[in-house]
N, C-alpha and C positions, 0 to 999 in steps of 0.2 A: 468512663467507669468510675463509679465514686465508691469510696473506701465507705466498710459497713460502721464504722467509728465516725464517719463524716453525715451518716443519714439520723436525716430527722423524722423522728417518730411523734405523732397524734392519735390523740383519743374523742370520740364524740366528745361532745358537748353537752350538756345535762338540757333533757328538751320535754321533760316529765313532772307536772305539780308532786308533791308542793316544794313551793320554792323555795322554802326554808333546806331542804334536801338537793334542791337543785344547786344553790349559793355553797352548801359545804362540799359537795360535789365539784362545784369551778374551783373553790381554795384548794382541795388536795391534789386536782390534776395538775396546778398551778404549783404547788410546792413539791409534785414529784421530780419536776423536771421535763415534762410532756414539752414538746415544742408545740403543738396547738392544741385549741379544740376543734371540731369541723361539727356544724350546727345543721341539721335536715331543714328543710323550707316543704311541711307538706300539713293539707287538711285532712286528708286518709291515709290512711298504712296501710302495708303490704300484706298484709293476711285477714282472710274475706270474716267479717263479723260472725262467718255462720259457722264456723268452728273454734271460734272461741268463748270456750267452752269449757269447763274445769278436769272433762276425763280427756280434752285434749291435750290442755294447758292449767297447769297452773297458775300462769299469770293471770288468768283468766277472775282468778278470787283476788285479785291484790290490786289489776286496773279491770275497770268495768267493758270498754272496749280497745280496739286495738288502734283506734284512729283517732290518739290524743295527742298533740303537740303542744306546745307552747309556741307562739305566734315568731318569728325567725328575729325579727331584726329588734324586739323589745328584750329576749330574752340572751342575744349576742349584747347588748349593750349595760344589762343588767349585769353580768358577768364580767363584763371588760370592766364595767367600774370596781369589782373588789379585785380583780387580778393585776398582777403586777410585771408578767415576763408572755406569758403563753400568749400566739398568736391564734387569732378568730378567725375562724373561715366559716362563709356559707358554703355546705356539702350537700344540695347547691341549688341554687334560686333561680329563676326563670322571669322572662320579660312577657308574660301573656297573663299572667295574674297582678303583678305591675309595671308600673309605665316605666320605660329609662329612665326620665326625669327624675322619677321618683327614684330609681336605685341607684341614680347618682347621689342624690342628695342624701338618703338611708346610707349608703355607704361612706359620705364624705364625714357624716353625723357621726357614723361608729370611729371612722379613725380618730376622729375630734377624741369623743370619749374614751378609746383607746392609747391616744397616744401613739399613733402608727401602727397597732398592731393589727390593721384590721386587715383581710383578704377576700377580694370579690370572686365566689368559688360562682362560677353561670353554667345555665346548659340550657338546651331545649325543650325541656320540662317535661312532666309525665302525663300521661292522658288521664291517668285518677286522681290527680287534683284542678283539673280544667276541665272538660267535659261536666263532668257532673255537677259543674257551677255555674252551667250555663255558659263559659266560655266554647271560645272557639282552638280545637287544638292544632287544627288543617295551616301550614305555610310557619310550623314553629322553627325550622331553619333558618326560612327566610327573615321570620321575625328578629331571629337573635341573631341575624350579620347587622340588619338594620340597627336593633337597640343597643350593639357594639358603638356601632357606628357614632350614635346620637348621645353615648354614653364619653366615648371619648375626645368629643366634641365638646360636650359641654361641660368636661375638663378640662378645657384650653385655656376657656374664652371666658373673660366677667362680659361679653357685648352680647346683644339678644343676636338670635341667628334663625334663621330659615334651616328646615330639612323639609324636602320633597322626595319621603321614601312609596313604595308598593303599600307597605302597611303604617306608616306612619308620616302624618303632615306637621310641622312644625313653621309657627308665622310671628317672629318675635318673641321666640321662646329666648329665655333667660331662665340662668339659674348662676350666681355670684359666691356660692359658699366655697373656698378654696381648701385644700389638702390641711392638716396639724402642720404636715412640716413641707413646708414652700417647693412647689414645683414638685412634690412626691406625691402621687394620690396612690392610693391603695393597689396595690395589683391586683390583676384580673386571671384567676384560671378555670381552666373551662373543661368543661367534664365532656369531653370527645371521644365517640368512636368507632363511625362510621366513615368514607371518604371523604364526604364535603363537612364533616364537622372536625374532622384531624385537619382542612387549608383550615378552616377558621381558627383556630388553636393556634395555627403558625402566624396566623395573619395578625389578629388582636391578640392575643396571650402573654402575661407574664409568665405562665404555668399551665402543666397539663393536670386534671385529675378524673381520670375515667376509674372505673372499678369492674373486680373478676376477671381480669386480664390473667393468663397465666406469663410466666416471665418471657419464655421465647415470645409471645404475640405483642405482649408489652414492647418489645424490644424491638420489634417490627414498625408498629404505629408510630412507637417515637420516632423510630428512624426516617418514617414518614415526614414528620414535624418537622423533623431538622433539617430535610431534603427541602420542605415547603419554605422554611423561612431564609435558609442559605438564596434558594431563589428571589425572593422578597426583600432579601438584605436587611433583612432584622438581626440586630446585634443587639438589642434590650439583654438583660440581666432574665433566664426563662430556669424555669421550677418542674422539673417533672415528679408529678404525685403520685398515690395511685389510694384508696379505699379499699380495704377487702375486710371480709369478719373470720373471727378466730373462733374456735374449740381450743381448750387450753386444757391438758392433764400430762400430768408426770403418767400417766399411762395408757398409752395411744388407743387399746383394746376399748376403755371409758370415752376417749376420743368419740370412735366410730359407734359407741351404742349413744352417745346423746346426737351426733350428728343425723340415726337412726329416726330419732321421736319425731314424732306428727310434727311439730312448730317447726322443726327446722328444715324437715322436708316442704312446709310450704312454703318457708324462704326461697330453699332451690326451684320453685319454680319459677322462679322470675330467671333463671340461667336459659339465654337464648335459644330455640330451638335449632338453630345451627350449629350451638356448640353441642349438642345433645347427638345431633349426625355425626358429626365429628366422632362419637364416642361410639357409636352405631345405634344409638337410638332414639326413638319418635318419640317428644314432646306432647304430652297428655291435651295440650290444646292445640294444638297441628302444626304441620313443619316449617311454618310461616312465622312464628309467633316470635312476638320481641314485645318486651314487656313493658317498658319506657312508651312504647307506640301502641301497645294494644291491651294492658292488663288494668283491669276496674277490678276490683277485689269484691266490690257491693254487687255485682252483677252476677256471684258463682253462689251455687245455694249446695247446700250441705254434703247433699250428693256428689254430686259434680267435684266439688274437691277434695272429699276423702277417695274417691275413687281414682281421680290424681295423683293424690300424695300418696298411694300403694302402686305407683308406675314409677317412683322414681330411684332409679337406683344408685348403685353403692360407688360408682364410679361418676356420678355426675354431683354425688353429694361431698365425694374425695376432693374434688376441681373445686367449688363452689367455697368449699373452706378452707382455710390456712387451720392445721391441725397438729397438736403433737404438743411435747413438753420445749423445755427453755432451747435444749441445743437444734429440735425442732424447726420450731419456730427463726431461731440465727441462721440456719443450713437457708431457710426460704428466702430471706431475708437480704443473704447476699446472693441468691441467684440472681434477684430483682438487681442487686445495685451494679451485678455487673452489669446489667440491659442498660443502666443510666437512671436509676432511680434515684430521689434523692429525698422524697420526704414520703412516707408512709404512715397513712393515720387507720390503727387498726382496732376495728371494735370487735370488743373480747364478748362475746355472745352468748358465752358458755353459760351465765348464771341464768339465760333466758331457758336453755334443756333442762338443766338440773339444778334447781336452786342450792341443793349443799354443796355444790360445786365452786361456788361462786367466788369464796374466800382461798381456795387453791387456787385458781384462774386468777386470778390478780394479783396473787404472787407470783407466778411464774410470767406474769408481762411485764412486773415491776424488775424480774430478774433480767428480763430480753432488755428493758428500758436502760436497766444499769448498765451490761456488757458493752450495749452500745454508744452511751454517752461514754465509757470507760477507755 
């Protein structure tokens, strides 16, 4: 169980032009005290173009669409060079849009320019940024034990080496760039959370970071982990994380009417149609649906998702968000850490429902931020 004064708290990472606003955004998370940034690695976003739209959204007049990022591994190193403490995570990059090799090397690059601050956050990636680029998303498990594999491999070694994997052949591969600081490369945590992706977390993992866990289920999977790696006899130094987004108001009634609006209900549909059973009810795209494996945002037309997001209720949008003012937000906070949490990086969302919102909301994180370093 780790004390709520021992947990470390993150905030995204600025992933939005222009960069003049991106760069004062890294300095202030960096001089609030935030133990990291956690950086998205995606070419579409989560909410389908065809309702964004200004009487849905207001962001809608301020970015033109909702599938803008800034590229992952230029805009992590951009950052890492004006900051001076905060740690970098990928929140979290996939090996099916690049190669190992390469995000061994990307990643050994940012520690360089970090200074050791960097963290290789991996997963299995989402099907709306592969699919629709002509990739292939079919064996992405398999893929990522493999580019674990070839990734820790070729953190070993300056000598070329052979890999003869199912998805990947290696014949004199070399790659010689080593860690900033000798024999420490970057840790790896891996955003798990189904059964064979919680062994591979125990297997390769310096860290867990899955997201919308509520704290009993968090506290289960981990216990998974630790079951997995006690067996494995892994005794490395492991990080259990976790992602979730906030609503933030000194008045919780505010809370539940922005949690209400169109945008944030279409967030919550990305919450698994399992956990919707759970609640006792059916997911507006059928009982099967998990979002990571089957949600294209470009493929729902206007219909189709406003008539979703009026299916989604007040108890699925309760789960979906950490919600409430400062002592709120602390009460959640240590539920988690008694499961064994130990680093939470939470994006405060708030200003995305209600733009006057936005300057309360970040005061009351900056106050959760203080209690807890305190």
């Amino acid at each position: 169980m780790t004390d709520i004064h021992e947990l470390e708290i993150g905030a995204p990472g600025p992933f939005l032009p222009p960069w003049e606003n991106a760069a004062k955004n890294a300095k202030l998370i960096d001089s609030l005290g935030y133990a990291s940034m956690a950086f998205p690695d995606h070419f579409a976003g989560f909410v389908p173009e065809s309702i964004w739209t200004p009487d849905i959204t207001p962001l809608a007049l301020l970015q033109q669409s909702p599938h803008t990022y800034f590229e992952l591994s230029s805009i992590m190193s951009a950052c890492a060079a004006i900051t001076e403490n905060v740690k970098l995570i990928s929140a979290v990059t996939e090996p099916l849009r690049r190669h190992p090799i390469l995000l061994a090397q990307t990643f050994l690059t940012l520690d360089h320019i970090s200074q050791g601050r960097t963290i290789l956050g991996i997963g299995a990636g989402e099907i709306e940024n592969v699919t629709p680029y002509g990739l292939n998303y079919s064996g992405q498990v398999g893929k990522l034990r493999e580019a674990l594999e070839i990734i820790r491999l070729v953190w070993s070694t300056h000598e070329p080496f052979d890999y003869d994997g199912k998805f990947w052949t290696l014949n004199k591969a070399v790659m010689s760039l080593r860690p900033a600081i000798l024999d420490k490369p970057p840790p790896i945590w891996i955003a798990a959370h189904g059964p064979k992706m919680l062994r591979i977390a125990a297997e390769y993992g310096d860290g867990w970071i899955p997201t919308h866990l509520l704290p009993k289920e968090y506290g289960i999977r981990l216990r998974v982990i630790q079951n997995h790696r006690k067996k494995l006899d892994k005794t490395n130094d492991f990080t259990p994380a976790l992602w979730n987004w906030c609503i933030l108001d000194d008045d919780m009634s505010e809370c539940l009417r922005m949690a209400n609006t169109p945008i944030a209900r279409a967030f919550a549909l990305l919450y698994p149609s399992s956990e919707w059973k759970k609640k006792g009810f059916e997911h507006p795209f059928g009982d099967n649906f998990y979002s990571l494996r089957d949600y294209i945002p470009m493929n729902y037309d206007r219909e189709t998702v406003l008539n979703a997001l009026g299916q989604v209720p007040r108890e699925i949008l309760q789960e979906f968000y950490i919600m409430g003012d400062k002592e709120a937000i602390i009460k959640r906070m240590e539920e988690y850490t008694r499961k064994g949490l130990e680093h939470a990086i939470l994006w405060n969302a708030t200003g995305m429902f209600d733009l006057e919102k936005t300057r309360t909301s970040y005061r009351i994180m900056k106050e959760v931020l203080q209690y807890v370093r305190g």
